[in-house]
C-alpha positions in Angstrom: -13.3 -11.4 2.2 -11.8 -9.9 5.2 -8.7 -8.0 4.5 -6.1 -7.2 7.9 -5.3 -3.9 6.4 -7.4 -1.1 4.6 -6.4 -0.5 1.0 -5.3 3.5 2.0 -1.8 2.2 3.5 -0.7 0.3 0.1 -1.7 3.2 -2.1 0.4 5.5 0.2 3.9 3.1 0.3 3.1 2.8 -3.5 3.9 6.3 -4.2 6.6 6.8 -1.8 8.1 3.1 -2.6 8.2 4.6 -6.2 10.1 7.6 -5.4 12.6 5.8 -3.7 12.8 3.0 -6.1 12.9 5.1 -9.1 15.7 7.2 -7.2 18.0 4.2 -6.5 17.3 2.8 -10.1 18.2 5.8 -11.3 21.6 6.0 -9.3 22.3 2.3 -10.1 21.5 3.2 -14.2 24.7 5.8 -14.2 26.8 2.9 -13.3 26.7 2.1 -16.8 28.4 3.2 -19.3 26.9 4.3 -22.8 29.5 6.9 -24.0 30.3 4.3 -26.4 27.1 4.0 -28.1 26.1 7.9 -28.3 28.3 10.6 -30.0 30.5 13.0 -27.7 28.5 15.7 -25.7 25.7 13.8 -25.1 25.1 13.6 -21.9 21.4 15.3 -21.6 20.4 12.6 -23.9 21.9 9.7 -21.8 20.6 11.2 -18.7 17.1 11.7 -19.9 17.3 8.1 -21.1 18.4 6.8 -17.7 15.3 9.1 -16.2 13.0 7.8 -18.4 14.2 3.5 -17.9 14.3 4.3 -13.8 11.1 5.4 -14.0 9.8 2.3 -15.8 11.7 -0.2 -14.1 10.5 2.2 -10.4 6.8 1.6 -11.2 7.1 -2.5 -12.4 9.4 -3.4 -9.3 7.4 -1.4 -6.6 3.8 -2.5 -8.5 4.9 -6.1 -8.1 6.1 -5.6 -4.8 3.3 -3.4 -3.2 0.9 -6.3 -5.2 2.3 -8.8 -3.3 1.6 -7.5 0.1 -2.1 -6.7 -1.4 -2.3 -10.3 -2.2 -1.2 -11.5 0.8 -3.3 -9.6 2.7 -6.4 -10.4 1.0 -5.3 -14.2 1.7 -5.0 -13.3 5.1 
């Protein structure tokens, strides 16, 4: 089929979308409050925790997004 767009552009605002997402995720994630669930001085393990769930939750919100503009564009 005839896409509108090359596939180079997506694979570019895929990494940088993830960056950002990740970054906002990760900002939004210390909002919460888990001194309560981990012992006192322990805040390199709730921090790497928080690194490792924004990362996660970066890549599945900007795959589905940056998938749906792929899909759309392949429609189009």
């Amino acid at each position: 089929m005839l896409a509108l767009i090359d596939q180079s552009p997506f694979l570019i605002s895929r990494i940088i979308l993830f960056f950002v997402a990740t970054m906002f995720i990760f900002k939004a994630l210390q909002a919460i409050d888990l001194s309560k669930i981990f012992k006192k001085n322990s805040a390199d393990n709730i921090r790497f925790l928080f690194m490792v769930v924004s990362i996660i939750l970066g890549h599945l919100f900007v795959d589905a997004i940056v998938s749906l503009f792929e899909n759309l564009n392949q429609i189009l």
